[in-house]
N, C-alpha and C positions, 0 to 999 in steps of 0.2 A: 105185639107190644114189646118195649124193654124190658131185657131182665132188672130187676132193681139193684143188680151187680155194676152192670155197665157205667162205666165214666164216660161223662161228658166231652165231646174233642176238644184241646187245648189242654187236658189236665195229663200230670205227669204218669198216671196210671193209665191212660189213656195211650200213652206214647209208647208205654213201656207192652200192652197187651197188641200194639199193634206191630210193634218189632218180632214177637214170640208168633204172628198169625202168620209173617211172613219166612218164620225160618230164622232170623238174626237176634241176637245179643245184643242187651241193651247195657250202653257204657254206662257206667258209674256217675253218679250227679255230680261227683266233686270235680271226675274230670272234664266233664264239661265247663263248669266254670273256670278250671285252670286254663282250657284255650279258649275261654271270653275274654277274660286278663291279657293274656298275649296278643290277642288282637284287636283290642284298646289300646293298650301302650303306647306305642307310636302317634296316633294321633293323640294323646293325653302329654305325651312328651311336645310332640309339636306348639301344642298348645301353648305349655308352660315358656316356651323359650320364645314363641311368637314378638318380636317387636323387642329382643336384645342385640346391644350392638357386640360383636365379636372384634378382638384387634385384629386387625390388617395382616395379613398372611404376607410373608415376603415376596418384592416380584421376582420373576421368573428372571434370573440372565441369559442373555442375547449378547452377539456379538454385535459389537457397536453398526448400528444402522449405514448403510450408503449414503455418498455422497451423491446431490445432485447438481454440485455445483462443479463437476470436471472441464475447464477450457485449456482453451490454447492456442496457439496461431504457429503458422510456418516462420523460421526465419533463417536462410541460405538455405543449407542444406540439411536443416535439424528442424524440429517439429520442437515445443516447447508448451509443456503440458503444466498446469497450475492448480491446485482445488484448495479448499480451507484446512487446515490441519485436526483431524478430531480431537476431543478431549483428550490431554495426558491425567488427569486427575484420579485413575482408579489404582487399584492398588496390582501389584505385579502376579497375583494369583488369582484377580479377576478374569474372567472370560471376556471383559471390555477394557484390558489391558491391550492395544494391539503393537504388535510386535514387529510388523511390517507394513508394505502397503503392494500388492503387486499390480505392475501394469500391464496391459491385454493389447497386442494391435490385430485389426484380421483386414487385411487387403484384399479388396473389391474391383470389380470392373465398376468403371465410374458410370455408368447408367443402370446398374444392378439395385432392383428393390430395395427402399429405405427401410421399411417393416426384418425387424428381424427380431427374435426372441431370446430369450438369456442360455437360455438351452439350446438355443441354434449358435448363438457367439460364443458360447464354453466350449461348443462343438470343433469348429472352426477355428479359432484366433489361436494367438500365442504368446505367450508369457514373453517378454521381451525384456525385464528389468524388474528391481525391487527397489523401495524407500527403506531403508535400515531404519531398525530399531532407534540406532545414534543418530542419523539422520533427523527422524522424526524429534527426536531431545531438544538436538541443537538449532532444531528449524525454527524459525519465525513461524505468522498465523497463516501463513498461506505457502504449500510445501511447491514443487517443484520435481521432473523431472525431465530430462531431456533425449529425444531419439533423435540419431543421428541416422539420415535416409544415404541410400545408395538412386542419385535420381539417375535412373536408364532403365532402356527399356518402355514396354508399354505404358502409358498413364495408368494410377489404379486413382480408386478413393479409399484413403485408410479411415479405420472406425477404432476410436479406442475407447478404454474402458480401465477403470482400478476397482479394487474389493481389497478392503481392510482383512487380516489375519491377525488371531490373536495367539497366545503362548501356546495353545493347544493344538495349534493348526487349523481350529476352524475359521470359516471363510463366511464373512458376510456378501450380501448378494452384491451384484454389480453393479455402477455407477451407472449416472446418464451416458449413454452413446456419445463422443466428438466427433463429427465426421468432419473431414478437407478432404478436399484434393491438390497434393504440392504441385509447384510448377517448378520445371526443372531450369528454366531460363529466368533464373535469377542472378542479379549483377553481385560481382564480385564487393568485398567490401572498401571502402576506400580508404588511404594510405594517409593519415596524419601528418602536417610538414610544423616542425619547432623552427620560428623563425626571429625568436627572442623581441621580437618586436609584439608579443602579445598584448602589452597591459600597454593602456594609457590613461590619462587622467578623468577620462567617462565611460570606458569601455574594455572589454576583455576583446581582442581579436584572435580568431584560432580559423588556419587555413589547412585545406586537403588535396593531394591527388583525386584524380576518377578515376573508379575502376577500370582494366585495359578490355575484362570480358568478362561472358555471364560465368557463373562455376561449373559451367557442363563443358565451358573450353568454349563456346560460339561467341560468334559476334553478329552483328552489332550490338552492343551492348543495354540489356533491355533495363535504362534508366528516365525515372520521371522525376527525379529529383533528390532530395538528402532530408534525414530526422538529424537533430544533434542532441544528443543529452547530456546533461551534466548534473556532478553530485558530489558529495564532499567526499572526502579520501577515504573513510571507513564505510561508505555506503558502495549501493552497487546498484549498477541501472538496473537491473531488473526486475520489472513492473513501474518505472519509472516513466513520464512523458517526457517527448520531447518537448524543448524549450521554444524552439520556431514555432509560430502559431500556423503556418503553414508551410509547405514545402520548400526546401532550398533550393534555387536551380544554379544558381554557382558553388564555386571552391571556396567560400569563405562567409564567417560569418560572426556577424559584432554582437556580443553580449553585452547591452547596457544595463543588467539588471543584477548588479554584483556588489557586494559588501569588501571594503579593504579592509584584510585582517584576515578576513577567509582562504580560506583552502578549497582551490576546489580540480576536478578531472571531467576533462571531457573526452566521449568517441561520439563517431560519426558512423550513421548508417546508411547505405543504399538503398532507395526504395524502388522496385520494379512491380511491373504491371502482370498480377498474378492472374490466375484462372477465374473466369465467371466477372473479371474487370474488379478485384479484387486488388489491395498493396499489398505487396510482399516485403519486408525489409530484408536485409543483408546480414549476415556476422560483424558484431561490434567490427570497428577500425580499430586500428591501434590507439591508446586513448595519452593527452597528453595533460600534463599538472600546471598549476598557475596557481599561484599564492600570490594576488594582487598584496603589497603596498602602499601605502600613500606618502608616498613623497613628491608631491604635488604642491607649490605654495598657492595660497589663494593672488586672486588678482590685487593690484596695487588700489589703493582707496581713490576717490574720484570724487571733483564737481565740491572742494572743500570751499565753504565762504565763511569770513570771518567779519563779524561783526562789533563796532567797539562803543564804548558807552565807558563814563567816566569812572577809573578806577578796572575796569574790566574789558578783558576781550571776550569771546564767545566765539567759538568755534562751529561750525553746524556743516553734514555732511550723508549723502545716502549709504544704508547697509549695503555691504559689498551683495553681488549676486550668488554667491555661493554659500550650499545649505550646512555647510560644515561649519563657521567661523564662530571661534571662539572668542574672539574681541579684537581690540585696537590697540596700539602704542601710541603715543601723542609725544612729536618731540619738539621743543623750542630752542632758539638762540637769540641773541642781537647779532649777529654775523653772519650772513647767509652764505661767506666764501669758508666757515668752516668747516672740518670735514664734518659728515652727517655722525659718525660713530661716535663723534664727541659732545651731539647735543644731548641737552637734557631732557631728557626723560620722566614728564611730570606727572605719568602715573606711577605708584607701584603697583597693581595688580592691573590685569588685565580691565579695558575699558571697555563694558560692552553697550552702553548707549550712541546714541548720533549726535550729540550734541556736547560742547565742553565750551567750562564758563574760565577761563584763566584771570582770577583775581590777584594775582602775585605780580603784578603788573606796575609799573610805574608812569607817572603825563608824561606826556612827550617823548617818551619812547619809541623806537622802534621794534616789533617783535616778528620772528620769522617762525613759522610753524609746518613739521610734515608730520604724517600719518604710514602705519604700518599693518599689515591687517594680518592677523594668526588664527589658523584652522585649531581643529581640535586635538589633531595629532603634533603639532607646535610646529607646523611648517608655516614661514614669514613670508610675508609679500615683500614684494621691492618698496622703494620710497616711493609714497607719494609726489606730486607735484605739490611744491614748496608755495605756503602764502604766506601774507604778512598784511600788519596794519597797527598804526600807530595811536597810541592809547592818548586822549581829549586830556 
């Protein structure tokens, strides 16, 4: 039987007579509830803050991310590399401040694996050039730099690569890979001829030399024709198209798509048959300026008929064909042997319809009548051919 002493299991006397059977000490009641408290807490905290929004913790800075837009193409004996300019917008103590731009080439055998890794090409390449801080200021959106090749020797394939640096030296990762392979039998550029005969009243003409050899000193000379560009005097070909819609295969070539008044520069480039049946262009030619004029008159008026009816003549007559003309002169006389500079002149302002009604007329008259036709820049046509008709 139970002693009538014994507690029940679960009760606190209970817990405490069986600590004492075993040899151990029984903690204090209050400290046990002090570490029930502490190991509540936390989910009691939890709780409370369950479902509040906190403000947005600043992000982390990074050096401004990679570019994946690096191209570029060969032309003579320079490689000519392009990508978009990052953001200038951060402030100079930023870590997305960047402060340069460095470029990377690492030459290949031209049949050596495309697969390569950032850590294989850190390994390997080499630093070959920077975009200055100024550079980058004064650059336009799309930055530029240029390697000048030594073409001899074996063919390689080059791979290049940029990585933005900022005020700290740190280095974001590497850009997309550019692979070519140059060809070294490219034509020389060709030699621009001033032959003052450029401008004429539809057209710009600008003629050239060919080149006499490729730039590696060989011949024949590997040409498949001519680009030409042209641009106004503060701009610069570069990234510009040519104007030919397709290849030149002569020394010369008529620009009819040109504004007088304008300013403009043209060079000429060589274009030869690169590796893989690729075009290679040449080094600008020497480039030459042309600031067309219009000192042009328009044609003489034509096909004038004059009709009369009592009290009035009438004139009638087609618009000249040229898109420029600012209007007509209308001169009259009774004397058709006199000089033309002293007939009158029966508009004052320029006449720009095809038709004229001359009611200043008297019967039985005779009236001689020519026509003059002026552009917009005030260049005058010659006389017309002179009519006449005698008023009813």
């Amino acid at each position: 039987m139970k002693s009538s002493t014994q507690k029940a299991p679960g009760s606190r006397q209970f817990y405490q007579n069986s600590l004492r059977a075993n040899g151990e000490r029984a903690a204090p009641l209050g400290q046990w509830r002090l570490v029930l408290v502490f190991c509540l807490l936390p989910a009691a905290f939890c709780l409370l803050n369950c479902g509040k929004r906190r403000p947005p913790l600043p992000p982390i800075e990074r050096v401004q991310q990679r570019t994946e837009l690096l191209s570029g193409a060969q032309r003579g004996n320079q490689v000519i590399l392009s990508w978009p300019a990052p953001p200038r917008n951060a402030p100079d103590e930023s870590v997305q401040s960047i402060r340069r731009i460095d470029v990377y080439r690492l030459a290949e055998k031209p049949r050596a694996p495309l697969g390569l890794t950032e850590e294989e090409f850190a390994a390997r390449s080499t630093l070959i050039g920077s975009v200055t801080y100024d550079q980058i200021k004064r650059g336009s959106d799309v930055l530029t730099y240029t390697d000048t090749l030594e073409l001899a020797g074996e063919p390689a394939r080059l791979r290049y690569a940029i990585r933005y640096v900022n005020a700290s030296g740190q280095r974001a990762a590497f850009s997309n890979f550019l692979l070519l392979e140059p060809a070294a039998r490219v034509a020389e550029a060709p030699t621009m001829i001033a032959t003052g005969k450029e401008i004429s009243e539809g057209a710009i003409t600008i003629s050239w030399q060919p080149p006499a050899a490729n730039i590696d000193g060989s011949t024949p000379v590997n040409l498949l024709g001519y680009n030409v560009y042209r641009v106004g005097e503060s701009e610069s070909e570069d990234g510009q198209a040519p104007i030919n819609g397709s290849l030149v295969s002569g020394t010369q070539y008529v620009d009819k798509n040109f504004k007088f008044g304008e300013s403009y520069r043209y060079v000429v480039r060589s274009v030869s048959l690169g590796t893989e049946g690729a075009q290679v262009e040449s080094l600008n030619s020497n480039s030459i300026s042309v600031s067309p004029r219009d000192v042009f008159p328009p044609s003489a008026p034509t096909s004038i008929t004059v009709a009369a009816a009592p009290g009035r003549l009438s004139l009638f007559f087609p618009g000249n064909p040229e898109a420029d003309i600012a209007g007509y002169n209308i001169y009259r006389s009774t004397d058709p042997n006199l000089p033309k500079d002293q007939w009158r002149k029966l508009n004052a302002a320029l006449f720009t319809q095809t038709s004229f009604q001359d009611e200043k007329v008297e019967s039985g008259k005779r009236y001689y009548y020519y026509l003059t036709a002026v552009d917009q820049v005030g260049n005058v046509s010659a006389p017309s051919d002179v009519v006449s008709e005698t008023v009813p």
